[in-house]
C-alpha positions in Angstrom: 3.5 26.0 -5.9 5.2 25.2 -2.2 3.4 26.4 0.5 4.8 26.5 3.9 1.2 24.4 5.0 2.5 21.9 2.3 6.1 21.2 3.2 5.0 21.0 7.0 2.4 18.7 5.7 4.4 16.7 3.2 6.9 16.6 5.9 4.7 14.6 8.5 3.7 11.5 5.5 6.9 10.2 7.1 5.9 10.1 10.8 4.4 6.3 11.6 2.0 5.0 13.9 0.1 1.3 14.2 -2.4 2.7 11.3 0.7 3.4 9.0 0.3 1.8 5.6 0.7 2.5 2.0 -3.0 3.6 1.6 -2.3 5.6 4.3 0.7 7.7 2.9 -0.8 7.8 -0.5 -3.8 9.2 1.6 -2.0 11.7 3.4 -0.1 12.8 0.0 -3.0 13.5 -2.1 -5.2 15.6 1.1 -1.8 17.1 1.3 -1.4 18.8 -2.3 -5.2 19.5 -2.4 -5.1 21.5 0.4 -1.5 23.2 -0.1 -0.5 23.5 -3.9 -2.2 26.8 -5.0 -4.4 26.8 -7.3 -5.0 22.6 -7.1 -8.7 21.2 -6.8 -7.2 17.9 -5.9 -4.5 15.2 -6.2 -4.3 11.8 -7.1 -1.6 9.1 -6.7 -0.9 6.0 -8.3 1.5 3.2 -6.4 2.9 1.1 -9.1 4.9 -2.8 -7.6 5.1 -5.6 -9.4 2.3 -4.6 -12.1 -0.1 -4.1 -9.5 -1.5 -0.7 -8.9 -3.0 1.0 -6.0 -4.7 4.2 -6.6 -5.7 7.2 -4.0 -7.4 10.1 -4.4 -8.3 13.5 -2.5 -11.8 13.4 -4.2 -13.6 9.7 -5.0 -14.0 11.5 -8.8 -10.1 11.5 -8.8 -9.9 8.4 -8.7 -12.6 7.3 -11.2 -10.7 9.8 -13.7 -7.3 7.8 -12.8 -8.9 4.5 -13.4 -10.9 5.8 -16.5 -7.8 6.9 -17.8 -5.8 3.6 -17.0 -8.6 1.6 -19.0 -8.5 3.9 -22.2 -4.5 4.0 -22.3 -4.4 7.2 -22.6 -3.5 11.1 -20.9 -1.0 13.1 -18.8 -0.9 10.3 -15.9 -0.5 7.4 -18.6 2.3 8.9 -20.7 4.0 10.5 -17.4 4.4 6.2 -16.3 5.4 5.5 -19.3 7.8 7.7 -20.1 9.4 8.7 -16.7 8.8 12.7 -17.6 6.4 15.4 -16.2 3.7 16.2 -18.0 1.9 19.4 -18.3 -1.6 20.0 -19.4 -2.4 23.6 -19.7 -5.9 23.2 -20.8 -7.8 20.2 -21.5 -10.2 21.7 -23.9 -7.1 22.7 -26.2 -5.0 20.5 -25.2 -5.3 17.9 -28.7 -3.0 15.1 -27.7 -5.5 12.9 -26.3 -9.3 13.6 -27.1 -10.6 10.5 -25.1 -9.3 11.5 -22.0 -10.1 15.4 -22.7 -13.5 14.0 -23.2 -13.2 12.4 -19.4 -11.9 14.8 -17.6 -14.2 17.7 -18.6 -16.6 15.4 -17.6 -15.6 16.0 -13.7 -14.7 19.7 -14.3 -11.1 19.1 -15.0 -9.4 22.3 -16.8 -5.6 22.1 -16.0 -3.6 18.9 -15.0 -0.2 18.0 -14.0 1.7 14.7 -13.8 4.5 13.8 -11.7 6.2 10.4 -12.0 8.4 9.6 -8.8 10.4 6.4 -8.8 10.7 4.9 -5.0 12.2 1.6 -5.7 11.1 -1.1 -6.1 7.9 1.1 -6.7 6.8 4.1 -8.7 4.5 6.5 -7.8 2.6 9.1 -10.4 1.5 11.8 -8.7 -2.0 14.0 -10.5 -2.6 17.4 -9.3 -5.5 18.6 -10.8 -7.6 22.2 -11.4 -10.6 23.6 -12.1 -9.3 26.6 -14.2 -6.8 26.8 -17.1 -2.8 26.9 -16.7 -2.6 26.3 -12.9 0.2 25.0 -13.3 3.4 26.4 -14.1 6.7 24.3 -15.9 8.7 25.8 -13.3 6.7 25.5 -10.5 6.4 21.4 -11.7 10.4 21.0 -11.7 10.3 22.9 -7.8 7.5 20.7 -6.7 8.7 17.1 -8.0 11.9 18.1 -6.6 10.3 18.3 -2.7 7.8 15.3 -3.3 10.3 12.7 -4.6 12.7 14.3 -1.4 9.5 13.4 0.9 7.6 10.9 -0.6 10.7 8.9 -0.5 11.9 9.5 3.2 8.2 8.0 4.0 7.9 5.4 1.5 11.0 4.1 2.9 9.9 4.5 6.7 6.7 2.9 5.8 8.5 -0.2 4.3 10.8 -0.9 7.4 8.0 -0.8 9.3 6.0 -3.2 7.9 9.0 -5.3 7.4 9.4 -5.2 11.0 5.6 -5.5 11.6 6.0 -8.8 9.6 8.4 -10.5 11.3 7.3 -9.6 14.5 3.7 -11.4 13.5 5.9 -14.4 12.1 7.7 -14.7 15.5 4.2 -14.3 17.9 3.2 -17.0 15.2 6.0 -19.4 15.7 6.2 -18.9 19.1 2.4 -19.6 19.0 2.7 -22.5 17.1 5.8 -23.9 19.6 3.5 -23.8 22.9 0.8 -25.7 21.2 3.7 -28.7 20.4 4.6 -28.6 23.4 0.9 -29.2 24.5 0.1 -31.6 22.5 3.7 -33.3 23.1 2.4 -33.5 27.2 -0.7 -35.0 25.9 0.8 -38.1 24.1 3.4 -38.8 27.0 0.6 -38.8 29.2 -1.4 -40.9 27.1 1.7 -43.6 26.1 4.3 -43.0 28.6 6.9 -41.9 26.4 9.6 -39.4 26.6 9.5 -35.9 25.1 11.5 -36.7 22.5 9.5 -39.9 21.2 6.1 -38.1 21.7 7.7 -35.2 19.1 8.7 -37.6 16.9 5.0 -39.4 16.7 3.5 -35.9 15.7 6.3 -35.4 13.0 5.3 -39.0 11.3 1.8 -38.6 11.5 2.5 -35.1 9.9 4.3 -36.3 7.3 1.7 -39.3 6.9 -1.5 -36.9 6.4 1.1 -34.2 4.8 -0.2 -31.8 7.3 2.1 -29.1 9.3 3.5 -30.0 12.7 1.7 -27.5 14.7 -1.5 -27.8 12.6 -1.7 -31.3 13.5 -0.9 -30.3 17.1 -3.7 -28.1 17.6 -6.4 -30.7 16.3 -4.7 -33.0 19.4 -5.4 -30.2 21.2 -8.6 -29.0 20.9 -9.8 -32.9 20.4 -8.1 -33.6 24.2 -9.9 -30.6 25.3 -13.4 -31.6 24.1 -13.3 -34.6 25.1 -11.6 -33.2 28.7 -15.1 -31.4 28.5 -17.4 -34.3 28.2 -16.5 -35.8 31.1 -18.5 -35.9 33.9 
């Protein structure tokens, strides 16, 4: 089931750029098994944190069947989350376990389906490869493939996550560093208008933000743009 085209491309999920995200990953994941996992018609993923769910699909039918399945409580992607094991569907038309979603997938020409639950923590993934012909895929070839995709998935889960941990605090620095240059603004603005120092103009903004129960720099910006419309209307 592992194609040289699929390890090169299951390899490059963990490469990042300014576009990286988990949508993006999941994304790349599913396009990836579609096009290298012989005998696959397409993939599916499902990104499970803090009982929230984000699902991604090679095909836009994927991911109705992974949501269809997720409102019925039932199939190979529902019991693979619950219970932490692979699970193999050989055929869905004799498959008797769950008629529902046997009923579903038929619908959008599913024959053969496989289930792969891979736990990134905090998150867990479930990972669908699906087919349009009976016994695509083989117990063996399951075990061979989970082992490569919890191996990758997890190298670029991980990367993904220190980068938007570091993508975070670098927008929480520009922020504060925003929000500091506007003080100091509106800190000018009130010495010019009173004569008082640095200090005692910073201390006027703190109790009127504590009066009005508004942030420092919140309350600094309305000085400022207020100073500069009325800087405007002069002739």
């Amino acid at each position: 089931m592992i194609t040289s085209a699929l390890a090169r491309d299951l390899a490059g999920l963990g490469r990042l750029g300014t576009d990286t995200s988990t949508e993006s990953v999941l994304r790349g994941l599913t396009t990836a098994l579609a096009a290298g996992v012989p005998g696959c018609s397409g993939g599916s993923a499902e990104h499970w944190r803090d009982h929230r769910v984000l699902v991604s699909g090679s095909h836009s039918e994927l991911i109705m069947l992974v949501e269809a399945e997720r409102s019925l409580g039932e199939g190979p992607s529902t019991e693979a989350r619950n219970t932490g094991g692979r699970v193999v569907v050989s055929d869905v038309l004799a498959d008797g376990r769950w008629p529902g979603y046997a009923a579903l997938a038929t619908r959008w020409g599913v024959r053969s389906v496989l289930a792969l639950p891979i736990t990134v923590a905090p998150a867990l993934l479930v990972v669908g490869l699906y087919s349009v012909r009976p016994g695509a895929f083989s117990p063996l070839g399951a075990h061979t493939l989970a082992e490569m995709l919890t191996e990758q998935v997890g190298v670029a889960m991980a990367n993904m996550w220190d980068f938007e941990e570091v993508r975070t605090d670098a927008a929480q620095l520009q922020e504060a560093l925003a929000g500091r240059a506007v003080i100091d603004q509106a800190k000018g603005i009130i010495m010019q208008t009173s004569g008082c120092t640095a200090e005692a103009a910073f201390e006027e903004l703190r109790r009127i933000s504590q009066h009005h129960q508004v942030k420092v720099a919140d309350l600094a910006r309305l000085l400022v743009d207020e100073h500069q419309r009325k800087t405007r209307r002069r002739p």
